[in-house]
C-alpha positions in Angstrom: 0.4 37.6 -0.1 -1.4 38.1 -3.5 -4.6 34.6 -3.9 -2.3 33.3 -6.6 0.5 32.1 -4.4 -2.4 30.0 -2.7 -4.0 28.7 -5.9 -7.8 27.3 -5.3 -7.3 24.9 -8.4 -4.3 22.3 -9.1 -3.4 21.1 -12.5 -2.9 17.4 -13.1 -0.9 17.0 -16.2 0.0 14.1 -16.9 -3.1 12.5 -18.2 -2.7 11.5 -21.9 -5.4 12.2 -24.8 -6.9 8.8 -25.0 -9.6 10.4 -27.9 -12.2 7.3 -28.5 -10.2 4.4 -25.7 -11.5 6.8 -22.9 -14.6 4.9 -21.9 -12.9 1.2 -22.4 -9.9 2.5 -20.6 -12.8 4.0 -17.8 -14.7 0.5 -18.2 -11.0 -1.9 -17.4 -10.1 0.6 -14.4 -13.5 0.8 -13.1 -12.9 -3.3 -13.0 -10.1 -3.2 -11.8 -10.7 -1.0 -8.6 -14.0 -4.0 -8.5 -11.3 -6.4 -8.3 -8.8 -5.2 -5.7 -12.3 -4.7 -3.9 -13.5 -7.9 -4.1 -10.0 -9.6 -3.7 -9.2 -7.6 -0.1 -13.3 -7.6 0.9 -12.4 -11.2 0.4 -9.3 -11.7 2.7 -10.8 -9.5 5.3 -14.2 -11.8 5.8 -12.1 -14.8 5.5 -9.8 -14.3 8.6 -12.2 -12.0 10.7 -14.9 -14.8 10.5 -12.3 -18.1 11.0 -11.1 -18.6 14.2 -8.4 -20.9 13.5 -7.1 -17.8 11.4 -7.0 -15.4 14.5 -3.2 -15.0 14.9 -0.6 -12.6 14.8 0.6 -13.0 10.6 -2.9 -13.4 9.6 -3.9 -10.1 11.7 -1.5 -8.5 9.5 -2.4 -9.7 6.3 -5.9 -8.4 7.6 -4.9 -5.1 7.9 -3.0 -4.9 4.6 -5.9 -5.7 3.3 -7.5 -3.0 5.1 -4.9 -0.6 3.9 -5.0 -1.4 0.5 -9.1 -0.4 0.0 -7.8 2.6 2.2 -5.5 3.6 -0.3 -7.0 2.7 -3.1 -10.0 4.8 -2.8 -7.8 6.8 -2.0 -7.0 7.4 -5.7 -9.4 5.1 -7.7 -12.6 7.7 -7.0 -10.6 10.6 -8.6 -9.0 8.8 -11.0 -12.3 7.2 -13.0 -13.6 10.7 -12.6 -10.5 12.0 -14.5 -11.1 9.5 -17.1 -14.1 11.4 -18.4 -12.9 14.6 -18.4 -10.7 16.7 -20.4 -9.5 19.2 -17.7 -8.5 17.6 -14.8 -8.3 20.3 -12.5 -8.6 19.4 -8.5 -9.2 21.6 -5.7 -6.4 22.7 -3.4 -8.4 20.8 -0.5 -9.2 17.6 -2.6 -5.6 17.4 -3.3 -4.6 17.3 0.3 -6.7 15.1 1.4 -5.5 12.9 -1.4 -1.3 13.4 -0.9 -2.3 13.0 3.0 -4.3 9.2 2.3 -2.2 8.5 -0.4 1.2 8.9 1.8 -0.2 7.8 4.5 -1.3 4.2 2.8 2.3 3.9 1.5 4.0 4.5 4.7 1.7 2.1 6.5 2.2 -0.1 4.1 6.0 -0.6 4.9 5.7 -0.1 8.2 3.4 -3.7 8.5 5.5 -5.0 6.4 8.5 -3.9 8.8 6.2 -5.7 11.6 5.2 -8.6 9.9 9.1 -9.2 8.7 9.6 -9.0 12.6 6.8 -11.8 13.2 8.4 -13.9 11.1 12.0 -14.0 12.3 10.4 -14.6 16.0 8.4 -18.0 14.3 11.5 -18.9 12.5 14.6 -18.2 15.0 12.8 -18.6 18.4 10.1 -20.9 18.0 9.3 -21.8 21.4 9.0 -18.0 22.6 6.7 -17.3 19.7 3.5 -17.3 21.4 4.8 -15.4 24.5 6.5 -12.8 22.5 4.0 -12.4 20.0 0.6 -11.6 22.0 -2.8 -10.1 20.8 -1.8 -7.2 23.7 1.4 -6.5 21.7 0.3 -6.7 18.5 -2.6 -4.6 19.0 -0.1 -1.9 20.4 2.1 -2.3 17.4 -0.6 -1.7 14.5 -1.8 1.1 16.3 1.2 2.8 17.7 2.3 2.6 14.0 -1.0 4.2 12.6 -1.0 7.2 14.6 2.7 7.7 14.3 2.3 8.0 10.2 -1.1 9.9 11.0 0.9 12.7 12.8 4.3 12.6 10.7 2.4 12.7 7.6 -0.3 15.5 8.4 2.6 17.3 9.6 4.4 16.8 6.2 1.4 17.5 4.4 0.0 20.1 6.7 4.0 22.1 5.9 3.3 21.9 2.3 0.0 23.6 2.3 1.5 26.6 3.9 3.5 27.1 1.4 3.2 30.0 -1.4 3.0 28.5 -4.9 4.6 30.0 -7.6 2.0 27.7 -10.1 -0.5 25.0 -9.8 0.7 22.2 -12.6 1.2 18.7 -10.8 3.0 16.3 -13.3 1.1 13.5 -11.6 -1.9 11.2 -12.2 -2.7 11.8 -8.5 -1.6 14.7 -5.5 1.6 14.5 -4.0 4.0 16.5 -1.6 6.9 16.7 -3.4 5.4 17.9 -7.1 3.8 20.4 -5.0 6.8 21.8 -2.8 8.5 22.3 -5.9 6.1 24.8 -7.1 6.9 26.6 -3.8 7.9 30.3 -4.2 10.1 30.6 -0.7 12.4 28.1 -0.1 11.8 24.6 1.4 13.7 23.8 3.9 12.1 23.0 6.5 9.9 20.9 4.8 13.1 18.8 3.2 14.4 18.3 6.9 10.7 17.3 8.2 10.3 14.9 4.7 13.8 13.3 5.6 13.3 12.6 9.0 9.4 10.9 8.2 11.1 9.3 5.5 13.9 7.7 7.6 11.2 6.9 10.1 8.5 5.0 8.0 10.7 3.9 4.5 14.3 3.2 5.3 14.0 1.8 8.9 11.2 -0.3 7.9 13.5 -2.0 4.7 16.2 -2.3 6.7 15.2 -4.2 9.3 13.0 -6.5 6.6 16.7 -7.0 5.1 18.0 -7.5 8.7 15.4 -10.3 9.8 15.7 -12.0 6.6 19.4 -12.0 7.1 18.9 -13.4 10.3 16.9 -15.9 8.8 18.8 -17.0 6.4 21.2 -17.8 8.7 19.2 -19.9 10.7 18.2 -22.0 7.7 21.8 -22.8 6.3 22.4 -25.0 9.2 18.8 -26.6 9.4 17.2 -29.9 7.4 15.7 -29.1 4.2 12.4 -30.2 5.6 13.0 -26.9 7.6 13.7 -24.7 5.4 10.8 -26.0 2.9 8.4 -24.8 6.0 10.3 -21.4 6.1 10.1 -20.7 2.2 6.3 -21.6 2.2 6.0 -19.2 5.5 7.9 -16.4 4.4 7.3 -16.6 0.3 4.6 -14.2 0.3 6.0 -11.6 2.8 9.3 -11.4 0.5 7.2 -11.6 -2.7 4.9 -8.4 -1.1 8.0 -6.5 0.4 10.1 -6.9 -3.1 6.8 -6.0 -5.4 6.2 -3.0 -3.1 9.8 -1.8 -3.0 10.2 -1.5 -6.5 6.5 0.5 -6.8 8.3 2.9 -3.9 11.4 3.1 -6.2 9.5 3.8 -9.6 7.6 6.9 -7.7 10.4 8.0 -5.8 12.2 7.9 -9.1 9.5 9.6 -11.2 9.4 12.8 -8.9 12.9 13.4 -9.0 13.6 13.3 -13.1 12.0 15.9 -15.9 9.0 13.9 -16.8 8.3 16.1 -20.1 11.3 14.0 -21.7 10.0 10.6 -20.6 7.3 8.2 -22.5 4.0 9.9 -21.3 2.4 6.3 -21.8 5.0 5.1 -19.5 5.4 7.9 -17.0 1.5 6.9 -16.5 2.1 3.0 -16.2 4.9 4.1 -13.8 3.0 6.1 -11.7 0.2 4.3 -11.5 2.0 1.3 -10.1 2.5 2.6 -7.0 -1.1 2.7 -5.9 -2.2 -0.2 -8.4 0.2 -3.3 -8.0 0.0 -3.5 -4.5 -3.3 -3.9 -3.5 -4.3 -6.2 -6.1 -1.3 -8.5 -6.0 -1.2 -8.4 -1.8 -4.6 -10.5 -1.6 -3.5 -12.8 -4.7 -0.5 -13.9 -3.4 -1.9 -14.5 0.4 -4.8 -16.5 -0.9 -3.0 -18.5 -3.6 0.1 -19.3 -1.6 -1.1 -19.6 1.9 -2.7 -23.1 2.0 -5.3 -22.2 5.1 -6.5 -18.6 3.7 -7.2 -20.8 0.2 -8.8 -23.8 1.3 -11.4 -21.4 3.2 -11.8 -18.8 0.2 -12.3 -22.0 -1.8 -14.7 -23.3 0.8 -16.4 -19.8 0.9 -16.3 -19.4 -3.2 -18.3 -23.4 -3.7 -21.2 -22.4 -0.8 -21.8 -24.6 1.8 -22.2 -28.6 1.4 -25.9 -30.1 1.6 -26.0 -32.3 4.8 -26.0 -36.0 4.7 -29.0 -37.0 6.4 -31.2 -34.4 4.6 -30.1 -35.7 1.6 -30.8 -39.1 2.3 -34.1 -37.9 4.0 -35.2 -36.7 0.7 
């Protein structure tokens, strides 16, 4: 096959001319990357370094954390470099790299969110069992069993995509993804549909279905409890529902944007809608753990006012 069904160069079109707001726009992204930074750096030192804070849910919200500077760097180091440029051409292996971290945050995302929804119907509906069901052995096995099952399913999605001979090179994205490019494909895509239904199943509808399932479950349980009870629940569960409903409607907005004509769409809001996917999320994650979980905001609030002078030292001097 002729080099230009294997194009070295990809097109990203949907960048807007900003004319004389490109270095203020450049300036407010570059701060917001600072804060999603700061915001999971902060969550991450918090519960690695408190030991009262070494259990299974805040383990999770650790690793969200995690995920989200994963997956925001992800896009945030090509993006500001888009900003101040007029072409925004990307190489055929930068653009790999970047559907492959890019998919591969989202999926995990769901997926903890899957586990964590599991977490808390075990703490809500069998209480007493909770610490022998939920041990540092087993969730240790889930986190990682789940990492390098979305490693392989989507390098193998990816890895099918970049085989494929391209009929063109314009991605109507802000960022890489898999299926903008299979739709440039010049052969037909099959197999890769099959393989991207079967990931998909695996890592985005088994994952919200059994979030809907537990909370079912849960819901349940609370009907015939004291309101004292379910005021614990609510204040447990708030911010996993409040994550898992933000970050289903990012999902829904990107799913939605791939499979409509973007040229007849707002391209002010086809940006804003594509951006949420890898924007909302991990700046609203570490906001809504540290504001509404009393334990992870008493210690950032500790951390944030610096350490008390002691007593007798004061009253030495």
């Amino acid at each position: 096959m002729g080099n230009n069904t294997y194009p070295p160069y990809f097109n990203l079109t949907m960048f807007v001319n900003i004319g004389t707001y490109r270095c203020p726009t450049f300036v407010l992204c570059l701060l917001l990357y600072a804060l999603i930074v700061l915001a999971n750096f902060l969550i991450i030192v918090v519960i690695s370094r408190e030991k009262t804070l070494h259990g299974p849910m805040y383990f999770f919200i650790m690793c969200l954390s995690i995920n989200s500077l994963y997956g925001s760097a992800g896009f945030f180091f090509r993006f500001l470099r888009d900003l101040l440029y007029d072409t925004h051409l990307i190489s055929r292996s930068a653009c790999f790299t970047q559907t492959y971290v890019i998919y591969s945050y989202a999926s995990y995302e769901l997926t903890l969110l899957g586990i964590m929804a599991y977490d808390r119907y075990v703490a809500v509906c069998q209480p007493l069992h909770y610490h022998n069901k939920m041990t540092s052995k087993l969730v240790s096995k889930l986190v990682t069993f789940a990492w390098i099952y979305l490693a392989f399913s989507v390098g193998t999605c990816v890895y099918l995509a970049s085989r494929l001979p391209l009929c063109g090179n314009k991605i109507p994205k802000v960022f890489c993804a898999n299926w903008p490019i299979a739709k440039l494909s010049c052969i037909s895509t099959v197999i890769n549909n099959l393989v991207g239904m079967l990931v998909s199943t695996t890592t985005v509808f088994l994952p919200l279905a059994f979030v809907l399932y537990t909370y079912a479950r849960i819901f349940l349980i609370c009907r015939k409890r004291s309101s004292e009870f379910k005021a614990k629940v609510i204040q447990s569960c708030l911010p996993h529902i409040i994550t898992f409903v933000n970050y289903s409607i990012t999902v829904f907005c990107d799913v939605a944007l791939s499979r409509i004509d973007l040229e007849n769409l707002n391209p002010f809001l086809a940006v804003i809608l594509s951006l949420e996917f890898v924007v909302i999320p991990p700046i609203l994650n570490p906001l809504v753990y540290g504001l509404k979980l009393p334990e992870i905001r008493k210690l950032i609030l500790k951390m944030l006012s610096g350490p008390k002078p002691d007593k007798q030292t004061k009253s030495h001097k």
